[in-house]
Rosetta silent file (secondary structure, phi, psi, omega in degrees, C-alpha in Angstrom):
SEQUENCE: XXXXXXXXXXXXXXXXXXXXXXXXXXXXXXXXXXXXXXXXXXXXXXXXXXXXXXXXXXXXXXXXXXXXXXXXXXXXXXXXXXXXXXXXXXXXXXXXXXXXXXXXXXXXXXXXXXXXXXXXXXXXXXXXXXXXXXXXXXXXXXXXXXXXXXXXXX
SCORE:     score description
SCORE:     0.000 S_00000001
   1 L     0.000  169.944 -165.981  -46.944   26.429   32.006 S_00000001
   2 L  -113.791  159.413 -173.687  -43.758   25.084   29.153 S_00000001
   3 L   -88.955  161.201 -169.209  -44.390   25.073   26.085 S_00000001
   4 L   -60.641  -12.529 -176.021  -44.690   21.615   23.956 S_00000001
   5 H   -93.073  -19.754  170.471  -40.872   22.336   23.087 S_00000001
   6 H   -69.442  -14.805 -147.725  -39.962   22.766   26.236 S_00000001
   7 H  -110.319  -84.392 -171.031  -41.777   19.750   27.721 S_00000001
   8 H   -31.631  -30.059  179.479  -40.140   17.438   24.552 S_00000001
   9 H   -61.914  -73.976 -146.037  -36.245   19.233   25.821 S_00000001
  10 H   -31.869  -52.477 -168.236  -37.218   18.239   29.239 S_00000001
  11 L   -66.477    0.184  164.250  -38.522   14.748   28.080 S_00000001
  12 L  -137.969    6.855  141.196  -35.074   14.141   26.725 S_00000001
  13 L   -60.571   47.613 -154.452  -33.269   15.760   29.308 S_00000001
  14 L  -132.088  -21.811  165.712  -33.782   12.892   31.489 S_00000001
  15 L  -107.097   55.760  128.914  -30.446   11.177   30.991 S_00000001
  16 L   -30.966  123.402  177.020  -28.471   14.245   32.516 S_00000001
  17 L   -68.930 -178.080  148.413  -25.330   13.477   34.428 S_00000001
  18 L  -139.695  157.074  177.780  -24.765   14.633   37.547 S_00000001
  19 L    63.639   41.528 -172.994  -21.828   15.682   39.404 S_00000001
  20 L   -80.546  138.009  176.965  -19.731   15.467   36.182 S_00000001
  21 L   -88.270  109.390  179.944  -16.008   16.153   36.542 S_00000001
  22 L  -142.882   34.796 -166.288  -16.315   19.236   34.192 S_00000001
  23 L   -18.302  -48.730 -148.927  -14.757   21.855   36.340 S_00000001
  24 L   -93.458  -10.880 -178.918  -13.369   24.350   33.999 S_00000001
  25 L   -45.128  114.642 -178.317  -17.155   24.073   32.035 S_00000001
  26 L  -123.407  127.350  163.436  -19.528   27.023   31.982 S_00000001
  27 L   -24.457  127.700  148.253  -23.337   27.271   30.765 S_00000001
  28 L   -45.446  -55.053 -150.665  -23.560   29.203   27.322 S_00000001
  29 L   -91.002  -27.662 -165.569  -26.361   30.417   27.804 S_00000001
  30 L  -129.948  -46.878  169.485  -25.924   31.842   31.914 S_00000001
  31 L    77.633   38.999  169.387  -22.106   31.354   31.880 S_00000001
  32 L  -121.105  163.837 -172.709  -22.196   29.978   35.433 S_00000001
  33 L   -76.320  112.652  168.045  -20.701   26.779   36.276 S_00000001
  34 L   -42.184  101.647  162.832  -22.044   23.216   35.061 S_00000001
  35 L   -66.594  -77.502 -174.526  -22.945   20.640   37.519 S_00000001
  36 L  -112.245  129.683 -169.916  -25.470   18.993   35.395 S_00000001
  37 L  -127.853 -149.939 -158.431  -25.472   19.505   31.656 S_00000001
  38 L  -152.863  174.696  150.866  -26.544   19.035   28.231 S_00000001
  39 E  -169.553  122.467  159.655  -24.659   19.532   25.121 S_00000001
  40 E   -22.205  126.986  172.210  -25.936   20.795   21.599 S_00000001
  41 L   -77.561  -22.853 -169.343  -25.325   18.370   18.669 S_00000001
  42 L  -116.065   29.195  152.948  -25.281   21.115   16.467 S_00000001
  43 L  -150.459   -4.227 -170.922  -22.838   23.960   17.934 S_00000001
  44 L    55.585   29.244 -174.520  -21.313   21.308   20.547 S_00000001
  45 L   -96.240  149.845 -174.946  -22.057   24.097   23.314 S_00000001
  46 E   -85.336  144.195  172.290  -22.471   22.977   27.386 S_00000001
  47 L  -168.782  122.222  148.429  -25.736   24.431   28.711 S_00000001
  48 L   -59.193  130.641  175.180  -27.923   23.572   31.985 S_00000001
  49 H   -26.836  -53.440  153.101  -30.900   22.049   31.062 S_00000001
  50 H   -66.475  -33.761 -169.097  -32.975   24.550   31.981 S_00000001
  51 H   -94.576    5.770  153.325  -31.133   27.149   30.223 S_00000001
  52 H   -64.796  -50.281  168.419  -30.931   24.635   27.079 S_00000001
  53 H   -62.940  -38.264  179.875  -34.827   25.262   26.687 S_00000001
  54 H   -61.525  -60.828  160.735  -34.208   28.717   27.519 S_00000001
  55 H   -37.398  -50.691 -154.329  -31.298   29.035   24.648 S_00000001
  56 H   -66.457  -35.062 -151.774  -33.386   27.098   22.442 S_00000001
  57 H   -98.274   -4.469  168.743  -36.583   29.184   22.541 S_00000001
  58 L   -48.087   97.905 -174.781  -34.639   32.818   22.301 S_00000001
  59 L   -37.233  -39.597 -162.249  -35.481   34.401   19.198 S_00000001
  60 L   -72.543  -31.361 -163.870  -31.987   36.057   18.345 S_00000001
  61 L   -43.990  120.091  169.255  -30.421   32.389   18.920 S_00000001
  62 L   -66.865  -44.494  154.161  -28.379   30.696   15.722 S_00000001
  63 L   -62.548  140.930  -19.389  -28.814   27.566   17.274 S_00000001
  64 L   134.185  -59.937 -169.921  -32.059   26.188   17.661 S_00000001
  65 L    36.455   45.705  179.998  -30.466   23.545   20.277 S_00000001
  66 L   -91.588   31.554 -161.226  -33.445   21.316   19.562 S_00000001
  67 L  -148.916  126.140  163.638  -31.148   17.916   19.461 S_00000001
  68 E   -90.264  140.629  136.479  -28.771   16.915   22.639 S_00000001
  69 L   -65.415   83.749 -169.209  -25.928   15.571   23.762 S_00000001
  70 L   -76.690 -179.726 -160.427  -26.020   13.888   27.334 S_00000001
  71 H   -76.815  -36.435 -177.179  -22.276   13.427   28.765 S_00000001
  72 H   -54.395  -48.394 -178.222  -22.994    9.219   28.193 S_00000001
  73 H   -81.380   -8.648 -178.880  -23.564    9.864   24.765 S_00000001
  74 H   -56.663  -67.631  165.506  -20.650   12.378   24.584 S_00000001
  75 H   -54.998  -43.813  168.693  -18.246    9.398   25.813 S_00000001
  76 H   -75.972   -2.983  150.922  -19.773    7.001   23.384 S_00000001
  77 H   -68.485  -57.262 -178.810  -18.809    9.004   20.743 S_00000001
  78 H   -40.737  -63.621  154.908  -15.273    9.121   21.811 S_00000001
  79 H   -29.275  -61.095  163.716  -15.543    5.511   22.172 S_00000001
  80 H   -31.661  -66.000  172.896  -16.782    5.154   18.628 S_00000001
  81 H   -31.460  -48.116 -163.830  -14.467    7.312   17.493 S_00000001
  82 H   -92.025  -51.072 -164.047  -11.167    5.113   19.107 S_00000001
  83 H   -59.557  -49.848 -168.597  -13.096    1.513   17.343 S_00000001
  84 H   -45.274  -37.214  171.343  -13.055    3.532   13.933 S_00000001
  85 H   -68.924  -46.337  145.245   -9.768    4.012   14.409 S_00000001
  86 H    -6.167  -64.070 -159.980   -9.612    0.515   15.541 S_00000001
  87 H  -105.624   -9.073  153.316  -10.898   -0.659   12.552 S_00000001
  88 H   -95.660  -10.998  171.431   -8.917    1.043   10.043 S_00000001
  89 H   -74.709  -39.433 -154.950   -5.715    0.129   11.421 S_00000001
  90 H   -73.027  -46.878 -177.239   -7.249   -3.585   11.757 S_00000001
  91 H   -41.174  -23.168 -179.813   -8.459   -2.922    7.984 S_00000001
  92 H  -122.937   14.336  136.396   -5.117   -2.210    6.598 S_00000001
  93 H   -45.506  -53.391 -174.375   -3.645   -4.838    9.025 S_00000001
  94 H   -75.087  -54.154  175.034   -5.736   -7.165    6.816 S_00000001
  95 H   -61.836  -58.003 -171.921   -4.567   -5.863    3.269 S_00000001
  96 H   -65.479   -5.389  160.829   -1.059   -6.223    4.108 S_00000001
  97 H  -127.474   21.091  141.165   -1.307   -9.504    5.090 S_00000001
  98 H   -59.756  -49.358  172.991   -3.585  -10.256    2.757 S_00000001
  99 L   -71.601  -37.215 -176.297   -0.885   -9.242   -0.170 S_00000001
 100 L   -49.928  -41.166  174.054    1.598  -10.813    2.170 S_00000001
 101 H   -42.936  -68.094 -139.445   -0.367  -14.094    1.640 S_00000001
 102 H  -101.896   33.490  160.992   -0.631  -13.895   -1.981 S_00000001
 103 H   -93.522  -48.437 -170.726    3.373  -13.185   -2.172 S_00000001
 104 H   -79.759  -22.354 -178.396    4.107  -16.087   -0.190 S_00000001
 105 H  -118.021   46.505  121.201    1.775  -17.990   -1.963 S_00000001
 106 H   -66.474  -45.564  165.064    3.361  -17.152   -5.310 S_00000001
 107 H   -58.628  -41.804 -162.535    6.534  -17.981   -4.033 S_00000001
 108 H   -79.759  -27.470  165.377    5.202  -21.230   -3.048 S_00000001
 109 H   -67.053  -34.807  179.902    4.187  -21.867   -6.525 S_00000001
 110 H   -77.350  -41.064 -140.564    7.624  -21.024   -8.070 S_00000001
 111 H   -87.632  -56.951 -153.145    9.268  -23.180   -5.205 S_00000001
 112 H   -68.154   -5.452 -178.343    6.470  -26.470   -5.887 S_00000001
 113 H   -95.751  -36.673  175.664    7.329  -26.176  -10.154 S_00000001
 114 H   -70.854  -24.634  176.036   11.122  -25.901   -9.417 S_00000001
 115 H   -75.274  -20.821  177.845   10.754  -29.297   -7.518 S_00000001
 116 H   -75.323  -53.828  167.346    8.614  -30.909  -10.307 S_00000001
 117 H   -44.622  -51.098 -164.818   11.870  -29.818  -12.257 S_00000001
 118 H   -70.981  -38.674 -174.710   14.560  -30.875  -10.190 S_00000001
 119 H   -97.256    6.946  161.361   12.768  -34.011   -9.876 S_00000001
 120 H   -61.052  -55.702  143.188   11.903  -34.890  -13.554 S_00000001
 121 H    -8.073  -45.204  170.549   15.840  -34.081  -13.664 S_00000001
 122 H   -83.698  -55.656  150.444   16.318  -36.199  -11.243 S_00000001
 123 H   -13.941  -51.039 -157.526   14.651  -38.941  -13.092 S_00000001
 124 H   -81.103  -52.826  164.990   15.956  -38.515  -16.366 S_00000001
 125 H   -18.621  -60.629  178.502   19.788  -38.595  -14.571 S_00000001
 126 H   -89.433    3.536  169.139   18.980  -42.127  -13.087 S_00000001
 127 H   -93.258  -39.515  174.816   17.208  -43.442  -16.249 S_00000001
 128 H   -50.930  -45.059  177.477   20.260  -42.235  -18.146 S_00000001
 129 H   -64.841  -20.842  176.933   22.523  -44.044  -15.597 S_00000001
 130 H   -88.631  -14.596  152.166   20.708  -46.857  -15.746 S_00000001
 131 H   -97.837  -62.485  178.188   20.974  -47.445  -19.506 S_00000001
 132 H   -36.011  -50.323 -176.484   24.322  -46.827  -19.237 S_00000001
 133 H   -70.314  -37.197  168.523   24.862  -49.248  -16.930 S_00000001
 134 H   -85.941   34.067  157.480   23.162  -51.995  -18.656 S_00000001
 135 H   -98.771  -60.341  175.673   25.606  -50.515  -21.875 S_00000001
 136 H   -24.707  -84.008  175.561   28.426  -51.498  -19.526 S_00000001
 137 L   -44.538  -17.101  166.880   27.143  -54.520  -18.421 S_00000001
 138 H   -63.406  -67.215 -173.690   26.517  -55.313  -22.226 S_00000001
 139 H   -72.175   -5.696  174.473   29.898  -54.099  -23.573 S_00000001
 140 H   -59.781  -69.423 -122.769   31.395  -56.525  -19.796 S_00000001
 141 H   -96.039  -34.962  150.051   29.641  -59.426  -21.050 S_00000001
 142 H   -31.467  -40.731 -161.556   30.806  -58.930  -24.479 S_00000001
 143 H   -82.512  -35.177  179.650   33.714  -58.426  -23.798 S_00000001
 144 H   -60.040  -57.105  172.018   34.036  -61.565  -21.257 S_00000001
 145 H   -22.430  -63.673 -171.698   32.200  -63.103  -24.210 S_00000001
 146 H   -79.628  -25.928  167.475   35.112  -62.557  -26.569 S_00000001
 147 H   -55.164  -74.129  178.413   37.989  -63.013  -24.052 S_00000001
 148 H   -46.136  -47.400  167.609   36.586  -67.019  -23.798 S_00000001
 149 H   -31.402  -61.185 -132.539   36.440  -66.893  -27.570 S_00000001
 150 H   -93.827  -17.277  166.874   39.584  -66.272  -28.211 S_00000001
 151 H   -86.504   -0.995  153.666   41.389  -68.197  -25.159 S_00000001
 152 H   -67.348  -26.109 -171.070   39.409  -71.262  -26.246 S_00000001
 153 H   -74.816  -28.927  168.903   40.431  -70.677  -29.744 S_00000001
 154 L  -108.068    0.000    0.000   43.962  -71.091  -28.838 S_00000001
């Protein structure tokens, strides 16, 4: 009869692939070729299931192997692995155009205060011209003024 640790591998040997393309793969523990496997979390070693219980319960063993890897979760590491990656490129996608942002919209600050200059500038330019011109029109109508004067006077 298996012992409770062996019953608890078994009980979580239950998502085992089968028929995995793992050709070149050999049991640790028997060193014959894997069909259906397992894999250690803690040494990362390939082992048939049965010989995963077997490994585990060996006295001499460094490993333990009481934790698994099925091939599903094996791939969903990788998977993990590529989003992580994923997500620090998209993370320093986002600071750089985060700084990019607050470049352009510095620049955009400098650009809307030089237009409140040019047009206060612009202002003052057509308020100047515009007392000048009613200095003109002052010193015309004087001058029209004195021009009548002085041909009436004679």
């Amino acid at each position: 009869m298996a012992s409770s640790d062996e019953q608890g591998l078994d009980r979580r040997s239950a998502n085992i692939i089968k028929n995995c393309d793992i050709s070149e793969k050999v049991c640790n523990y028997c060193d014959k070729k894997l069909i259906d496997f397992m894999q250690c979390i803690k040494c990362d070693e390939y082992f048939h299931p049965s010989c995963l219980v077997r490994a585990a319960n060996k006295k001499s063993s460094s490993c333990r192997h009481d934790s698994v890897k099925t091939q599903d979760e094996i791939e969903t590491e990788d998977i993990s692995d590529d989003i992580r990656v994923e997500n620090k490129f998209m993370n320093m996608q986002v600071k750089y155009l985060t700084t990019f942002l607050k470049e352009v919209q510095c620049k955009n600050r400098i650009l809307i205060d030089n237009n409140q200059l040019l047009l206060e500038k612009i202002r003052n330019h057509e308020n100047n011209e515009s007392k000048q011109n009613s200095k003109r029109k002052k010193n015309w109508i004087n001058t029209e003024k004195t021009l009548q004067d002085n041909l009436t006077k004679t």
